[in-house]
N, C-alpha and C positions, 0 to 999 in steps of 0.2 A: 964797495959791497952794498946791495941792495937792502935795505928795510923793510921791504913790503908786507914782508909775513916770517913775524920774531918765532913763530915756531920751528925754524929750520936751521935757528939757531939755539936751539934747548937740548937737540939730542941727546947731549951726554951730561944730560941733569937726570935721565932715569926715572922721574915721578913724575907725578901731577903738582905737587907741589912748585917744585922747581918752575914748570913750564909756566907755571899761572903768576912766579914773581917775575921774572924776567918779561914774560906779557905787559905784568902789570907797572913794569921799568919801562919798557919799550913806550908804554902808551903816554906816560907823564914827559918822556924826552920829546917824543917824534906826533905827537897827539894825529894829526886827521893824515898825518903821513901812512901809518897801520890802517890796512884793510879794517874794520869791525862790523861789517854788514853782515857776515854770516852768522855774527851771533845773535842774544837777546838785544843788544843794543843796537839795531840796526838803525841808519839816519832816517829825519822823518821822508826825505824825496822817497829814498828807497822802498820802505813802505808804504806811502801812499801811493806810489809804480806800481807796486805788486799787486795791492786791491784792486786798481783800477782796470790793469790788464788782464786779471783772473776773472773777474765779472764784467766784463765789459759786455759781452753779447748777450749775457741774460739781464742785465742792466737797459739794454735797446729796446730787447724783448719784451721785458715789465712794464717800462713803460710806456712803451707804444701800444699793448694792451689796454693798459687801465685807463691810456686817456681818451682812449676808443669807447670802451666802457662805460667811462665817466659823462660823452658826451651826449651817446645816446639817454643816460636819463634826464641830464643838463636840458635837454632840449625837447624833454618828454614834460617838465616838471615846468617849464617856459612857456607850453602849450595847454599845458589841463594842470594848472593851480589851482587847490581846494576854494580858495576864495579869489576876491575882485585883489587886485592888487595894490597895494598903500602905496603913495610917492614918497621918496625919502626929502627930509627940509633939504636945503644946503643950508648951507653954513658960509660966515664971511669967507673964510679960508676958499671956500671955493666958486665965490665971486672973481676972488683975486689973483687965480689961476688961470693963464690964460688957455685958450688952446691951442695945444702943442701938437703938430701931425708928428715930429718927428720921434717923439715920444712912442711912437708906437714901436720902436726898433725894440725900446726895454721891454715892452708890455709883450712882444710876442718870445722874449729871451727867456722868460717862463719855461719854453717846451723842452729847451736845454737844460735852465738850471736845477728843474726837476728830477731830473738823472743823476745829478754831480752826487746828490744823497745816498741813493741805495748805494749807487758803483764804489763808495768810500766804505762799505761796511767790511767787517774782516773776515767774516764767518759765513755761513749759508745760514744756520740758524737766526743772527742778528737778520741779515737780506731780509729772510724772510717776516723776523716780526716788525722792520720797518714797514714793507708791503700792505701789512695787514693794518699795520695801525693810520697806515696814508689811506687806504682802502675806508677805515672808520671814518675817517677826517671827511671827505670826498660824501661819505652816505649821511652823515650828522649837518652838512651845509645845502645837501638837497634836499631832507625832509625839512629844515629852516625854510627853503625856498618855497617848497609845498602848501606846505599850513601855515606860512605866514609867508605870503606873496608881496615882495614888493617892484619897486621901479626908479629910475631917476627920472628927474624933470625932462620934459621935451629938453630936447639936443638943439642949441642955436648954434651950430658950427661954420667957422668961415670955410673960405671956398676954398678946397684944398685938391690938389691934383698927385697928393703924396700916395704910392706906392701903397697899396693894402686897403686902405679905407672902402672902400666900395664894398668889395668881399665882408670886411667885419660888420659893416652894418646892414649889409643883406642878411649875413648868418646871424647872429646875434642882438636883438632884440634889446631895448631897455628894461624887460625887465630881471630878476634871479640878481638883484640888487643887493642884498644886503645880509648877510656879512657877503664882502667880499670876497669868492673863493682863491680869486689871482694871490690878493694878499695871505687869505690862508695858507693857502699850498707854498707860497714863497716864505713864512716865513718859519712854517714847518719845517721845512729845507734848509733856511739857515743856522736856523739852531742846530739841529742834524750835525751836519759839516762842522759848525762851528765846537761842537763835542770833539768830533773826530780830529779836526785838526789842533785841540788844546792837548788831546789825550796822546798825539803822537809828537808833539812840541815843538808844530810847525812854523815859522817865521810870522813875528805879527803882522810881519804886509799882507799876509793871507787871510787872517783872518779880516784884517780891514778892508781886504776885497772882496769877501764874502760881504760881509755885511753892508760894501757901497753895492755889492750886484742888487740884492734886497731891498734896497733904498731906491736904485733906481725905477725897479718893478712897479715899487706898493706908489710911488711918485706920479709913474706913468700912467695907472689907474684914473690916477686926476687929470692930469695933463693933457688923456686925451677924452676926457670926459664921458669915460665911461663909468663911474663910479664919486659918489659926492665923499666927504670927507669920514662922513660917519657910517657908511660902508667899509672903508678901508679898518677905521677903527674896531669894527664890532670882526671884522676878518682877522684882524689882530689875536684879537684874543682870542678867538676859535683857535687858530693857528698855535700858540704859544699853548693851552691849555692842555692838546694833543700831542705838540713834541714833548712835553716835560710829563704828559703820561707816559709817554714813549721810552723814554729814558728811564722813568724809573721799573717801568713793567718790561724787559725785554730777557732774552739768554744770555747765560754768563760765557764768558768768552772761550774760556777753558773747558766748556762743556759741549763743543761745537766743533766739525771738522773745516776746517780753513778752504776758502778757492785753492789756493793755491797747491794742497795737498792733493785736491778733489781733481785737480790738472794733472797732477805727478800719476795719476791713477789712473 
């Protein structure tokens, strides 16, 4: 006889009661053997499935917007800085760095792991006030760039024939140095997720792979010498200052209609 689903064997218990101890037999004997996805307890894959395939397209869309957005001022603010632009020291740390062409795989892994954020939210409400407070993040480290211009030292780079590099340092200039916005935005992102997947009680290899993806980013920064030590650090804490406003200034969950309802409709 199948177990799949103890409700079909309640029938002739008549109440709610009854059905709810027999469930709650079924589930101490046969544990992940019972369906329980349909209800409040659903597993954490299940729900992070759900978020992910219910915003997914407007997840592409936001962010392919905002880093559109983002860059035209990036590079409006690159060009016409209110003052002459300061060079940032280095520091030993980033003597002893070498550089890394391949480093740049993590540095442009950014365009991705910036998505994995919003598309984990549960609500259209939350979506939305992640948007805006990334939205803040992104305008509070371009007016830093503006009125306090700075740069990294001349670039002494060996000779590298790796894939991308031409490209980044024809676009992208040395300076809009400091705070670093790679590590801001990366590490806005990790906290984000890292919320998300403690509050749904996902396996800790997840979260330690969030936090090694983070590590490789803000890493890469250096590695391929676009960013001295004490950029990453002052990125830092832009970064962290914003998610953890984030967190505490957002919509409450229950007061939000869900993607996935927003689909059913």
């Amino acid at each position: 006889m199948s177990i799949g689903d103890p409700d079909r064997l309640v029938w002739n218990f008549g109440n709610g009661q009854g059905s709810a101890s027999v469930r709650e037999l079924f589930s101490r004997q046969f544990g992940s053997q019972i369906n329980t996805t349909s209800g409040p307890q659903r597993s954490w894959n299940f729900e992070l499935g759900t978020r992910v395939r219910a915003s997914f397209l407007l997840t592409v869309l936001w962010t392919t917007f905002l880093t559109a957005v983002f860059f035209v001022g990036y590079f409006f603010v690159q060009r016409h800085p209110a003052y002459s632009p300061m060079i940032m020291p280095q520091t030993g740390v980033d003597l002893i760095i070498p550089f890394q062409p391949a480093a740049l795989l993590a540095y442009v892994s950014l365009w991705i792991y910036i998505g994995v954020g919003p598309g984990l939210q549960r609500t259209l409400g939350e979506f939305a006030a992640y948007g805006l407070w990334m939205c803040a993040l992104c305008i509070a480290g371009l007016a830093i760039f503006y009125f306090w211009p700075t740069q990294v030292p001349t670039r002494i780079l060996a000779a590298t024939h790796f894939p991308g590099f031409t490209m980044l340092h024809r676009v992208d200039q040395t300076s809009n140095a400091c705070p670093s916005m790679h590590v801001a935005v990366a590490i806005f992102t990790a906290v984000r997720i890292d919320e998300v997947l403690r509050s749904t009680r996902a396996p800790l290899q997840l979260r330690m792979l969030n936090a090694a993806w983070f590590l490789a980013i803000a890493y890469s920064t250096l590695a391929i010498k676009q960013h001295v030590l004490l950029d990453v650090i002052a990125g830092a804490i832009l970064g962290i200052v914003f998610a953890l406003m984030s967190l505490r200034l957002r919509p409450g969950v229950s007061r939000d209609t869900g993607f996935a309802e927003l689909v059913r409709t």
